[in-house]
N, C-alpha and C positions, 0 to 999 in steps of 0.2 A: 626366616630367621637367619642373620648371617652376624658373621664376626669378623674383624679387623685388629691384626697382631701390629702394635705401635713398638718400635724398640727404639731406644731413644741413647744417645753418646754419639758423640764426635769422633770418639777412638771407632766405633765400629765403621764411619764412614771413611777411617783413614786407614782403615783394614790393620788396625795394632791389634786389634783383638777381633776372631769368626766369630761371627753371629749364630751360634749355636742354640738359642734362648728359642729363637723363632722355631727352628724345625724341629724342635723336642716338644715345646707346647702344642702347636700344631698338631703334632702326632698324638700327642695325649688326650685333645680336644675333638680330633679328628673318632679315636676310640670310645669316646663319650657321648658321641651321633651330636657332636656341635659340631659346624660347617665351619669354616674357617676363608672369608673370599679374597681377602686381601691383607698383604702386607707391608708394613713400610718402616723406613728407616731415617731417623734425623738427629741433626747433631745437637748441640747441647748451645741454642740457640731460643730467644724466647717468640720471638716473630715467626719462626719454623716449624717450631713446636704449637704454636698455637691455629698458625695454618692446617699440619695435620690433624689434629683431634677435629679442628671445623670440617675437615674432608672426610676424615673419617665418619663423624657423626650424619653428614649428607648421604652416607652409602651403607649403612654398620645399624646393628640392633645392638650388638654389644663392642664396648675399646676396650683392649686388653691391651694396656701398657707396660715393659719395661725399663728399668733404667730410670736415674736424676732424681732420686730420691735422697743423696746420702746427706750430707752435711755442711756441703762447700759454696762455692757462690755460684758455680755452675752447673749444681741440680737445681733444676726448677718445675720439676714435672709435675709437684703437687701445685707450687702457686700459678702454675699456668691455665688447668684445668680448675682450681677453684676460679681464676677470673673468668673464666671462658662461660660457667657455669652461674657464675653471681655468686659463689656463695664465699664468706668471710672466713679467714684461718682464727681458727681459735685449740688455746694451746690444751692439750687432753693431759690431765695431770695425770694418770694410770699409763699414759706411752712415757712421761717425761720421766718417772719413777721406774717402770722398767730399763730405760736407758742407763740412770745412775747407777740401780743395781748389775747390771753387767760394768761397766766401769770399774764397780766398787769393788766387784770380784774380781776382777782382773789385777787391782791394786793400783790402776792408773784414773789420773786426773783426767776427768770431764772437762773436754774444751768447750766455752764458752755456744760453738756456731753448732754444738751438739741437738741443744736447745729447739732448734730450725725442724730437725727430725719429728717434734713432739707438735707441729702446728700442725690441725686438723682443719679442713674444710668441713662447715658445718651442713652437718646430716648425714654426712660418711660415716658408714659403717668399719671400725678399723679391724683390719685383720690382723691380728699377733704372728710377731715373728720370733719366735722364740732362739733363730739362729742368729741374728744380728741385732744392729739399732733403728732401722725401718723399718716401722710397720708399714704393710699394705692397707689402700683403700679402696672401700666398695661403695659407690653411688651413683643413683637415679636420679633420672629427670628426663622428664616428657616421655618416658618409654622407652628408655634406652639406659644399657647398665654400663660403666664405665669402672675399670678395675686400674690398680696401680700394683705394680709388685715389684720389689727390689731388683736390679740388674744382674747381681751375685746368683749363677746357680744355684749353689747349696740354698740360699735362702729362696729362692724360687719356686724353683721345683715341690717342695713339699708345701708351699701354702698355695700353687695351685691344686693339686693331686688332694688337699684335704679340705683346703676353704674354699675355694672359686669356683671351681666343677662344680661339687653341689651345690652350692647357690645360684651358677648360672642355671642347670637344669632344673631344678626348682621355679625358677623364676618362669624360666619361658616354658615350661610345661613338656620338658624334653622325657620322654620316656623309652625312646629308641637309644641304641647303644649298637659303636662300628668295631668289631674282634678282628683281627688280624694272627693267620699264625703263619711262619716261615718255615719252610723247611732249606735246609742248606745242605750244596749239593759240591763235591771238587773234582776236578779231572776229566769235567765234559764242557762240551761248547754249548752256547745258549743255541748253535740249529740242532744240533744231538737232542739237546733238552727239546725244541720244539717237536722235533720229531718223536718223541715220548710222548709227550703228554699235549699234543698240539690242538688234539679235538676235543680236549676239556677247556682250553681256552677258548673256543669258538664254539660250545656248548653250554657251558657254564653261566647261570646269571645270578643263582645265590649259592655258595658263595663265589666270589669274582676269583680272577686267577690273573696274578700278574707278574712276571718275570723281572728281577732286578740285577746287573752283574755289578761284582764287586769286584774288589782286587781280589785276583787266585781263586773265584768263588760264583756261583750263580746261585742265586734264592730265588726259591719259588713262592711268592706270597699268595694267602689263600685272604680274604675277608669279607666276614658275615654282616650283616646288619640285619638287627631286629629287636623286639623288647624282650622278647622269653631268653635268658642266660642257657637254660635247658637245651631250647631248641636250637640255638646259634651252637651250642658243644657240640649235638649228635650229626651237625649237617659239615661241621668242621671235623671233626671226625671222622663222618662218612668216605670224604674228599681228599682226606691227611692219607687213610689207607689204600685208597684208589691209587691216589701221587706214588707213594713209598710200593705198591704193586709195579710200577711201569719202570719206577728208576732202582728199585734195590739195594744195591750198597752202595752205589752214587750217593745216597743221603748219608751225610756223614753226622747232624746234628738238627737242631730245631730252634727257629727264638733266639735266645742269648749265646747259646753254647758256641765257643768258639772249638778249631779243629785243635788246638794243644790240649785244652780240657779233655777232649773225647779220647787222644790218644794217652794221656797224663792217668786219665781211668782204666782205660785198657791195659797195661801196664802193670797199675793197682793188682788190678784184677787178676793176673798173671800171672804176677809174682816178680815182675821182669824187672832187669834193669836195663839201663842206656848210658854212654858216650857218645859224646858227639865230636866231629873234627869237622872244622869249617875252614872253607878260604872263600868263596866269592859270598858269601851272608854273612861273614864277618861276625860270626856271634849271635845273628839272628836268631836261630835256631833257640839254642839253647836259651837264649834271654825269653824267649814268646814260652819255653816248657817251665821255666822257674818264675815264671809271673803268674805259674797256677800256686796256689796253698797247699804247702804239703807235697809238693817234686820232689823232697830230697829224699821221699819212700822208695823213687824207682830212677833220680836222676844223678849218675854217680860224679861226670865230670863233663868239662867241656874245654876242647883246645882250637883256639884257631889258628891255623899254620898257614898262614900267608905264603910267604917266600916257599921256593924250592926247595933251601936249606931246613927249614921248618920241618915240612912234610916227610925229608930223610932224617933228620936229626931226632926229632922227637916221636915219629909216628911210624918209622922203620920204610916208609918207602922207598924201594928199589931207586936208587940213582939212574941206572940204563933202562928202568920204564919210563923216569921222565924225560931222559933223554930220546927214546927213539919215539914214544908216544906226545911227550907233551904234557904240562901240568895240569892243561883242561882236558880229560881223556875218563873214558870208563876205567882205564885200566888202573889210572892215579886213586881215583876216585875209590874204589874197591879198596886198593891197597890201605890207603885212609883209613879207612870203616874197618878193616882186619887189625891195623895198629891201635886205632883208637879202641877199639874192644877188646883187643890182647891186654893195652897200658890199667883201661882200666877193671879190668875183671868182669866185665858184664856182661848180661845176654846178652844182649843186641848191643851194633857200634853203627850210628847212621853217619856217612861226609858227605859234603858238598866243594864242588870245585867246578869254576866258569868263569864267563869274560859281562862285567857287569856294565863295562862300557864307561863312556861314553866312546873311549878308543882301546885299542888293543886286538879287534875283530880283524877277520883274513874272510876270504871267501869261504874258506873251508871250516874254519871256525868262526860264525860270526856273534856279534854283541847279541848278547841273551841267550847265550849257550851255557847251558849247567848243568853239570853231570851230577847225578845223583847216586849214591852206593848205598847197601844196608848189606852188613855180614851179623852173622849167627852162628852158633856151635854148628858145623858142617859144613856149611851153605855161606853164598853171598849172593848177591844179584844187584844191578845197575839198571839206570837208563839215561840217556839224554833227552832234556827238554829243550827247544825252542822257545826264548820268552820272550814277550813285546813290552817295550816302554822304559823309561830312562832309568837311572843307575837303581835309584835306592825301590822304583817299580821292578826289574829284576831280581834285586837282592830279595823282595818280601817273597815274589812270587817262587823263587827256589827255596824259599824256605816253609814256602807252601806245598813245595810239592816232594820235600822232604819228610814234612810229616804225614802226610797223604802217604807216601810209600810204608814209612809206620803203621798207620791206622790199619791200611790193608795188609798186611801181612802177618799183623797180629789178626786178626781175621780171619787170614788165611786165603785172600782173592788176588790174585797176581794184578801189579801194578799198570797193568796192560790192558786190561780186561773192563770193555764198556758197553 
């Protein structure tokens, strides 16, 4: 059994809009023990489009199409694959009446080419889209299932995850299922990590073990295949506590959680509050901590002090520390994180300051240098990081390693310590 992801626009070949459609189904289909062998991309052409679906069908049990569904003269995805297939569009009065009623609710007029939407190739099974005015279609022939689904994410995503998945595994008799879990790890190198956990990857054959770096980050992906849900938890499990044994507090989350969330909770949890003072993340910081729900429980302010004027004028640092140290320096840095949590009253005051590049590097300071500060009632502490990759790869990754300094130290594990 195999499958073929068809995504279909012209814009995605003119690179106006990522292809993001592909590797989220994939992923979804891949968790649902459907294989996924091939993919392909074409523009909103009818000669093109009709070539792939014929290649596709030469190689493919199941086409999973997105895209050229909507309304206009250059969606054609339904009437390409009804002629491909012989079968006649005939219009489905239950798609053509849900379309008016979104219309009608909206209080706007139904244009005419709306109509277009509601042609069904006949023996298609239609999948309702209750987010938009394309429906999806499901149809067979000679043994092969062929799906259509809107190009729109929103509308996508949930009529595969609710309509398509189960039907396709239905259909082809699928009863295995592929789990994935990640564990996410900050402030180590992927040979550190090897070196941790290097002989489960060359021991391991269920679940697999496989290393992915990210920006500021390395995951550990673990994943199971199997029918029993039961038996794929206790062996994911088994594997999840072995991992988190070798690496410790190196894991800073799992799955979704991102490192603002986990420090956003700790915090919570503490009681704590936070300022921040930025100059080379330019606000990152503080933007990645207020994009969680509910920051304003532990996130009092945020200032970014650019200039050297800035950093004396509003945040109290010593003029003759910038001068004889430099405004990219531990000492600046410190200073920062002492002003920023005097101004605003808070536990903790984290700054950052560095050279994000692409010029302004010395030998002795070079691009990707960012100092990082966190002060507290008594205490402060610093470090400098070494960062690789152009401006706004710096800026993420200092602002990576700012909140990392948070996580651990609300913890209580020195920022050094691997």
């Amino acid at each position: 059994m195999s499958v073929e992801l068809l995504t279909i626009g012209t814009e995605l070949l003119l690179g106006q809009i990522v292809d993001t459609n592909a590797s989220w189904m994939a992923q979804r289909l891949a968790e649902a023990g459907i294989d996924v062998f091939y993919k392909s991309t074409v523009g909103d052409n009818w000669g093109r489009i009709e070539a792939a679906i014929r290649l596709a069908m030469s190689r493919a049990d199941v086409v999973i199409m997105t895209g050229g569904l909507g309304p206009t003269e250059d969606d054609l995805t339904r009437e390409v694959l009804a002629a491909v297939l012989d079968r006649p569009l005939r219009l489905d009065a239950a798609v053509l009446c849900h379309i008016e009623e979104r219309f009608a609710h909206r209080r706007v007029m139904m244009a005419e080419n709306n109509r277009k939407q509601a042609m069904v190739p006949e023996g298609a099974e239609v999948l309702h889209n209750p987010r938009g005015t394309a429906p999806g279609l499901l149809m067979r022939s000679e043994g092969r299932v062929f799906v259509c689904m809107p190009g729109v994410p929103s509308e996508m995503k949930p009529m595969l995850l609710e309509q398509v998945i189960p039907r396709i595994r239905d259909s082809l008799g699928i009863r295995s299922r592929i789990v994935s879990r990640v564990l996410k790890t900050c402030g180590i190198s992927e040979s550190t990590l090897d070196q941790r956990i290097g002989d489960y990857f060359r021991e391991m054959r269920s679940p697999t073990i496989g290393v992915l770096a990210h920006m500021g980050e390395i995951h550990v992906r673990m994943t199971c295949k199997g029918e029993d849900p039961a038996e794929i938890a206790r062996l994911l499990d088994d594997l999840e506590a072995k991992i988190r044994e070798r690496l410790g507090h190196l894991v800073f989350g799992k799955d979704d959680e991102r490192l603002e969330a986990v420090v956003g909770r700790l915090l919570r949890e503490q009681k704590a509050t936070l300022a921040v003072a930025e100059s080379c993340t330019g606000g990152l910081v503080a933007s990645r901590l207020t994009d969680i729900p509910g920051s304003s429980d532990y996130f009092e302010r945020g200032v970014v002090s650019y200039s050297p004027a800035a950093k004396t004028g509003l945040l109290g640092v010593p003029p003759e520390v910038i001068q004889t140290r430099g405004v990219v320096s531990l000492e600046v840095a410190r200073a920062m994180a002492v002003g920023v949590r005097r101004m605003g009253g808070t536990t903790l005051g984290v700054a950052t300051t560095g050279i994000a590049g692409p010029a302004g590097g010395t030998p002795e300071k070079p691009v990707g240098l960012v100092c990082v500060a966190l002060a507290w009632e008594g205490g402060e502490a610093g470090r400098e990081f070494r960062l690789h990759g152009e401006r706004e790869q710096v800026k993420y990754r200092g602002a990576q390693m700012a909140l990392e300094m948070l996580r651990r130290h609300l913890l209580g594990i020195p920022m050094d310590e691997v």
